[in-house]
N, C-alpha and C positions, 0 to 999 in steps of 0.2 A: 439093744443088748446091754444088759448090767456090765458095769464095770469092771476090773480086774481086781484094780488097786481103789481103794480112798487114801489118798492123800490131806493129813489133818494136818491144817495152819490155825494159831489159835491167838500165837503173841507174837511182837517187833522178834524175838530171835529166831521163829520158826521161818521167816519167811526166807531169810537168807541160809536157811537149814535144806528150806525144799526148793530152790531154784536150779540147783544143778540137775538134781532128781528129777522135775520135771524136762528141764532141757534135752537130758538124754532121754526121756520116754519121748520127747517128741521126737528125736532121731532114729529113735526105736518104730516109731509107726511110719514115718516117713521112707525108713529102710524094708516096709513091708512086715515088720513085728506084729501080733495079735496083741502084745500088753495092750488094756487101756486102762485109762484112770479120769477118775472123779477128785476134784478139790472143793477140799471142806472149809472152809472159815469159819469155824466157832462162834466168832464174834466175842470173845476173851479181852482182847483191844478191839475198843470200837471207836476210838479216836485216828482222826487222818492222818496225824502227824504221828503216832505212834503205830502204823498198820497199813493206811493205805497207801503214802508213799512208796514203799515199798515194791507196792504191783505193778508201776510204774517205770521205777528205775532200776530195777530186774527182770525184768522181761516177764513177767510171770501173768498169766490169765487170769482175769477176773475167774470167781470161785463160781465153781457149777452150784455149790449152797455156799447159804450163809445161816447156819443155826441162831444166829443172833442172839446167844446166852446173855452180852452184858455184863456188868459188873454183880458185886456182891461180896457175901463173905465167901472164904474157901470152901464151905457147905454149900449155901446156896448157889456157886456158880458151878461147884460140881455136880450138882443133882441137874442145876439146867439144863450144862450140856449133855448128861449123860441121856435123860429124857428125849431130846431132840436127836439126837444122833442114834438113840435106839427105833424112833419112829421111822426117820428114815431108812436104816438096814431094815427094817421090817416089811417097809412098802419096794424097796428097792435092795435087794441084799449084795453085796461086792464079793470078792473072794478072797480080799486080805485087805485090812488097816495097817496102812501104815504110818505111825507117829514118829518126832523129832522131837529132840532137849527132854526138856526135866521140867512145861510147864502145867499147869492145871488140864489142860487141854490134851495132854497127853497122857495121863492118867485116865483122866475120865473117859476118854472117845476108847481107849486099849477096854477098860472093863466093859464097856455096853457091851463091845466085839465080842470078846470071850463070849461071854453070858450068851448071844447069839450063835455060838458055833463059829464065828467070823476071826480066823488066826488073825493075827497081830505082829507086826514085825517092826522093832525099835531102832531107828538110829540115833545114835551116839548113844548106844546101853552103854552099861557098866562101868561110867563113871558114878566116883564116889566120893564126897567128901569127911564122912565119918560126923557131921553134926545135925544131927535131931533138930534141933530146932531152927532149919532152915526149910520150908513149904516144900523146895526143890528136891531135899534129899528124900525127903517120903515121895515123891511125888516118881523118882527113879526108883525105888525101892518097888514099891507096888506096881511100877510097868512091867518091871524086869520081871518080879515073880510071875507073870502072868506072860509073858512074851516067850512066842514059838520061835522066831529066829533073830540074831540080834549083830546088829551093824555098829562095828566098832570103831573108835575115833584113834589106840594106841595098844597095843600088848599088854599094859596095865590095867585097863578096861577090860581085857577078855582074861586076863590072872584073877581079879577078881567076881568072873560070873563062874569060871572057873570051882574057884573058891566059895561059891554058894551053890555049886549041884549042878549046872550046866553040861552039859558034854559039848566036847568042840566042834562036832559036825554042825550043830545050832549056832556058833559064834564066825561070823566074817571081816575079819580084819581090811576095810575098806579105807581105811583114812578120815578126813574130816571136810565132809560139805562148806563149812562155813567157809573154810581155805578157798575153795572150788570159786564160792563167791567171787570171794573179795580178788583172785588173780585173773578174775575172768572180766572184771572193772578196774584194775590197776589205771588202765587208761583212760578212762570215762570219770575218774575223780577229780573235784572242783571243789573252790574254794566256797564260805558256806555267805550268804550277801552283806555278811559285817565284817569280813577279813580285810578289808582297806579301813572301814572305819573303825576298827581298832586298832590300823598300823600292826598286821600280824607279819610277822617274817619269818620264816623256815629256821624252828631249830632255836625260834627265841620266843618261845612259850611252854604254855604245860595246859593237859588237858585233863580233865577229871571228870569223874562221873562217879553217884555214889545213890545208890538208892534200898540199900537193906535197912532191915527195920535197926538190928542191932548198930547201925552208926549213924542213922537220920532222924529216928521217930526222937529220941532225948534230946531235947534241947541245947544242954548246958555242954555233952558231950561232944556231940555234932558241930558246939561252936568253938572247941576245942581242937578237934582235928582242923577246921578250917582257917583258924589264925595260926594251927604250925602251919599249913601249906602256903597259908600266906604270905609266913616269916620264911620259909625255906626255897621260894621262889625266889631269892633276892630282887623281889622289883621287878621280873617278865610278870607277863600278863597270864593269868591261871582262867582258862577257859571252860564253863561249865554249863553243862547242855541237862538242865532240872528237870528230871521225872518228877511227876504228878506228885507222885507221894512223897518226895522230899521239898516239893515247893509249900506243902502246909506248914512243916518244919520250918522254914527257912524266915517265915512271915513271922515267925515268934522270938528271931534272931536281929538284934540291933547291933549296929557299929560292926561289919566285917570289914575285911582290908578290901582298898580299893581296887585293888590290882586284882579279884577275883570278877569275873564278867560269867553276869548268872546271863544264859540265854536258852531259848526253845531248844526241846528235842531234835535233830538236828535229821533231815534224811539221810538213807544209808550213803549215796555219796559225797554228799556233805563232811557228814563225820568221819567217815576214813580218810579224806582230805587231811581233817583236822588231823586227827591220830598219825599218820602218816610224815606229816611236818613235824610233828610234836617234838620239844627236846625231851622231852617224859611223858607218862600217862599215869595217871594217877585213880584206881578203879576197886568198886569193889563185886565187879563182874566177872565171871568167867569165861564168857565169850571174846571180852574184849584182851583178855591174857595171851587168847591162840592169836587175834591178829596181830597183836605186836609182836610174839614172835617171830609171826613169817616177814612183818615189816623190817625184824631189826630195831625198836625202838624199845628203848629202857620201859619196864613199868613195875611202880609199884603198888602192888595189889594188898587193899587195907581191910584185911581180913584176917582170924588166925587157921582157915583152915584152905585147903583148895581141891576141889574136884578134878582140877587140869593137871599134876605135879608133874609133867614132860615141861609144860611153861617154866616150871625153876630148874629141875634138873640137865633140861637139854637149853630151854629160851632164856629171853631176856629178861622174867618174870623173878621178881624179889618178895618173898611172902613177909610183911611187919608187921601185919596183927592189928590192933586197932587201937594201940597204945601211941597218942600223940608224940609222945618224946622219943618212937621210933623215926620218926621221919627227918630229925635233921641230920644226925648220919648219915640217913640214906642220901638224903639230896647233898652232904658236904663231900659223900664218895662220886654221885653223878660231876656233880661240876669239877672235880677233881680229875676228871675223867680216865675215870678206874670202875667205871661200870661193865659186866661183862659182856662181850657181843652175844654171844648165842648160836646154837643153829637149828637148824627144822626137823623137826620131828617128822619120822618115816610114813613115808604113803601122803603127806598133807603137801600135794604135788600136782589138785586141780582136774585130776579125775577120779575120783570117789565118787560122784554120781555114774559116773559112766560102769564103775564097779559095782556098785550097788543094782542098776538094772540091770547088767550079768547075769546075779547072781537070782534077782528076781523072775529074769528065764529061767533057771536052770530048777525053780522051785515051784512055779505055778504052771510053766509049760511043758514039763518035763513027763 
């Protein structure tokens, strides 16, 4: 029997995107449900530490495929996967794709779909951040026009598909998966195996992560924002878990402060350990904005734009833009401790997957 659903994982953020989603479809067949589904791995990351951990300590099944696209440019690994993903609906067709985030993999696998008659249904449509020259924002751009039903992470997400032509019977205010995750391992979080040999202590560090072209790929800039962080940690230890592409940067960079401690990508329990103790987070992710909300923990996000804006309005999240001489304020109000608390944005409460296959009865078995 062909499947129901394909389920596309492609990068480190998808995978914590579709672990709730699959959980509940497995509760779903277990309770006598007809959904099935197929998992797709792209192969977008094909590195272990950035991918396959993951399958491991999320519960999540080895992938019924692996398209094995690979790397390349934004061209070439879009035509890969799209290629490969349209062979297989060809030899094997589904009755619905369904894609998570905003990354390559989720663009390309949504258009083969279309083009084959194969609907497509998007979680976390409709965010936006309003800058063009971010991969991610075209990369939502172009799902969304092309997406028959679309799963939403906040109210502002679906004002804005709204605002581009949607009608609302097509938009479902579900919440946000990655939440689902991360409270579904609140207890299963562990320290990452240098937290002793750096003498890390709860609440006396800082963690950062920064991997966009516009704050890593410039040398001169890149080592500008990381001697404020340096200077504005007063001396705790700044912990940083180096994507691939900011470790080429970083080899062109001499004399940073000592107190920054470059280390591996860290797995997903690892690094919410981390993130979770942190007395700050310092990022220029979107992902990592929603979990410190629901943690509670200060972050500031060095970017000038944000796709999340519930993280500053309702969270913990501070937007400074990517001008270094924003950051000692900020860190003279954190220790000051005049940072604000925060609190959770609606529906990101741990069952969003479970809404999400709801709703996926109530559209394919209906």
């Amino acid at each position: 029997m062909n499947p129901s659903i394909d389920i596309i994982a492609g990068a480190r953020p998808n995978f914590m995107k579709i672990a709730p989603i699959i959980h509940a479809l497995e509760k779903h067949k277990a309770e006598g449900g007809s959904l099935r589904y197929r998992l797709i791995h792209t192969g977008q990351h094909y590195d272990t530490r950035m991918s396959g951990d993951f399958f491991s300590q999320l519960s999540i099944p080895a992938p019924d495929v692996n398209l094995e696209a690979g790397s390349g440019t934004q061209a070439e690994q879009t035509a890969a996967i799209m290629v490969r993903y349209e062979k297989l609906l060809l030899e094997a067709p589904s009755k619905l794709c369904l894609v998570v985030g905003d990354v390559t993999s989720t663009m390309a696998c949504a258009i083969a779909a279309q083009k084959l008659r194969v609907p497509v249904a998007h979680v976390e449509a409709g965010i936006r951040s309003g800058d063009w020259s971010m991969p991610e924002e075209i990369n939502r751009m172009v799902t969304d026009s092309i997406t028959n039903w679309f799963f939403t992470t906040s109210e502002e997400a679906g004002k804005n598909l709204r605002a581009g032509g949607v009608t609302s019977e097509r938009i479902f205010f579900v919440g946000n998966t990655m939440i689902d995750t991360l409270l579904a391992n609140l207890d299963r979080l562990r320290p990452p195996l240098f937290w002793n040999e750096l003498g890390l202590c709860s609440g006396e560090y800082f963690v950062v992560t920064m991997h966009r072209p516009s704050n890593v790929d410039a040398g001169a800039s890149f080592e500008r924002l990381l001697m404020a962080i340096g200077e504005g940690a007063r001396g705790l230890p700044v912990i940083f878990p180096v994507h691939p592409r900011t470790a080429r940067t970083l080899e062109t960079i001499p004399g940073l402060p000592l107190t920054i401690k470059f280390v591996e990508p860290q797995p997903y329990l690892e690094f919410n350990y981390l993130v979770r103790n942190a007395k700050a987070v310092l990022t220029d992710s979107g992902g990592i904005t929603e979990e410190t909300t629901v943690l509670g923990v200060p972050c500031m996000t060095l970017r000038e734009n944000t796709e999340r804006p519930e993280t500053v309005t309702i969270g913990t999240n501070e937007l400074l833009g990517t001008n270094p001489a924003a950051l000692a304020p900020a860190f003279e109000q954190l220790f000051d401790g005049h940072w604000k608390k925060g609190n959770i944005p609606e529906k990101w409460d741990g069952q969003t997957g479970q809404r999400i296959v709801t709703a996926l009865e109530s559209l394919l078995l209906s």
